[in-house]
C-alpha distance (Angstrom), angle and dihedral (degrees) to the residues before:
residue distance angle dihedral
X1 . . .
X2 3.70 . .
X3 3.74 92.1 .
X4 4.15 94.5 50.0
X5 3.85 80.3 44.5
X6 4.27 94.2 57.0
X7 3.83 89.2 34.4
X8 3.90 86.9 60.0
X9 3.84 98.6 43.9
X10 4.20 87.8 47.1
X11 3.66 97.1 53.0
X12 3.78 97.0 42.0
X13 4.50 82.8 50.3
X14 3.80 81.9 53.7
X15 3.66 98.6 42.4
X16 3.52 92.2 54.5
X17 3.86 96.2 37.2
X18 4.08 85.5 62.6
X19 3.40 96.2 44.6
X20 4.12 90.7 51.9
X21 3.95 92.7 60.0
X22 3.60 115.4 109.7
X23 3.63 115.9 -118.3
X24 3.44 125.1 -137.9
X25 4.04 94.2 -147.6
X26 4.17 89.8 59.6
X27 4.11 86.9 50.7
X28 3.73 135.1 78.5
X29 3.62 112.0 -120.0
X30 3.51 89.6 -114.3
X31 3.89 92.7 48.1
X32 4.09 87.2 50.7
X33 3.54 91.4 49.5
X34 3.98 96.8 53.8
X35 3.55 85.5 56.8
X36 3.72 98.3 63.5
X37 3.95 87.1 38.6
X38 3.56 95.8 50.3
X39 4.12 97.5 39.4
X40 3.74 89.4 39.5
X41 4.49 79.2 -140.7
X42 3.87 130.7 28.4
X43 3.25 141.9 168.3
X44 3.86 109.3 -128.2
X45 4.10 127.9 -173.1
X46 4.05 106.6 -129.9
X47 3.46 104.5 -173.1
X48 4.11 132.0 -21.7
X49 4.07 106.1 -35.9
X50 4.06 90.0 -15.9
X51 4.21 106.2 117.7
X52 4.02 131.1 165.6
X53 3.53 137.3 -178.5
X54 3.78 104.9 -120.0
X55 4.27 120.2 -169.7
X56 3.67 134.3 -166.7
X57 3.78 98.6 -140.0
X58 3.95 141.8 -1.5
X59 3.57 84.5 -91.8
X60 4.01 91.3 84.1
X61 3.59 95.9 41.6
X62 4.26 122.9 86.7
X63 3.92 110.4 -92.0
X64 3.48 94.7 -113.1
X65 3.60 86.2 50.7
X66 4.41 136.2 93.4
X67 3.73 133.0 -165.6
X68 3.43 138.3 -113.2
X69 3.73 125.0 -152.8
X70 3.80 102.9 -120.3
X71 3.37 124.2 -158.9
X72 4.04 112.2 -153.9
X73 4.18 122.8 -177.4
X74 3.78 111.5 -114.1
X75 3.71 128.6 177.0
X76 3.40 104.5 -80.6
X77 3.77 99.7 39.2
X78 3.55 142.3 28.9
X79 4.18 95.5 -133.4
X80 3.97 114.6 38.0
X81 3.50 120.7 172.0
X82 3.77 111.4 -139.7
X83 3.70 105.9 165.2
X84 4.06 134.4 -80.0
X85 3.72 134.5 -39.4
X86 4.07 118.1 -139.2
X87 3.55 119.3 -119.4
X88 4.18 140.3 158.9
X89 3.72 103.0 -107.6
X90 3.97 123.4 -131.6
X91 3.55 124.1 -131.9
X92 3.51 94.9 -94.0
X93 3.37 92.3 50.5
X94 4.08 117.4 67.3
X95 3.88 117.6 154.2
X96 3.37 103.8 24.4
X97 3.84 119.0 -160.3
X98 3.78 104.0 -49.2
C-alpha cells in the first residue's frame, strides 16, 4: 500500500514538473532568448515531448565540453537562436561554436 501510495505522489511531482517547463513554441524568440540570458542555462520544451538544455556561454557547459549554436522554433519564427547546446567534441571537431 505504501509503495502504490509513493508511486502515486512521484508521478503526479513528475506530471506536473513537465507540464511547468517553458516551451519555446508558446514564446517569442526574443522572450525564449531572455530566458537563457537571464538563467545563464534552461531547460526549454521545443515542441510536444522534444526538450534541450540550452546555455548562454561555455561557462555552463562541462570543461571537456563545446557549444553549438542551436536554433529552436518559437512563436513568431520558425528558426530562433537562443544560445548554445553542450556537447563532448570529436576529434575533428575542436572549438566548437563559441
Amino acid at each position: 500500500m505504501r509503495l502504490a501510495l509513493a508511486t502515486a505522489l512521484l508521478a503526479a511531482g513528475l506530471t506536473q514538473a513537465v507540464a511547468q517547463r517553458l516551451s519555446t513554441v508558446d514564446l517569442t524568440c526574443a522572450q525564449a532568448r531572455n530566458v537563457v540570458l537571464r538563467q545563464g542555462a534552461a531547460v526549454l520544451g521545443t515542441g510536444g515531448q522534444t526538450y534541450d538544455r540550452f546555455v548562454r556561454d561555455r561557462n555552463f557547459c562541462e570543461p571537456t565540453e563545446i557549444g553549438r549554436r542551436a536554433f529552436v522554433p518559437a512563436r513568431d519564427t520558425p528558426a530562433c537562436f537562443v544560445g548554445f547546446t553542450c556537447y563532448e567534441p570529436s576529434r575533428n571537431d575542436r572549438f566548437g561554436d563559441f
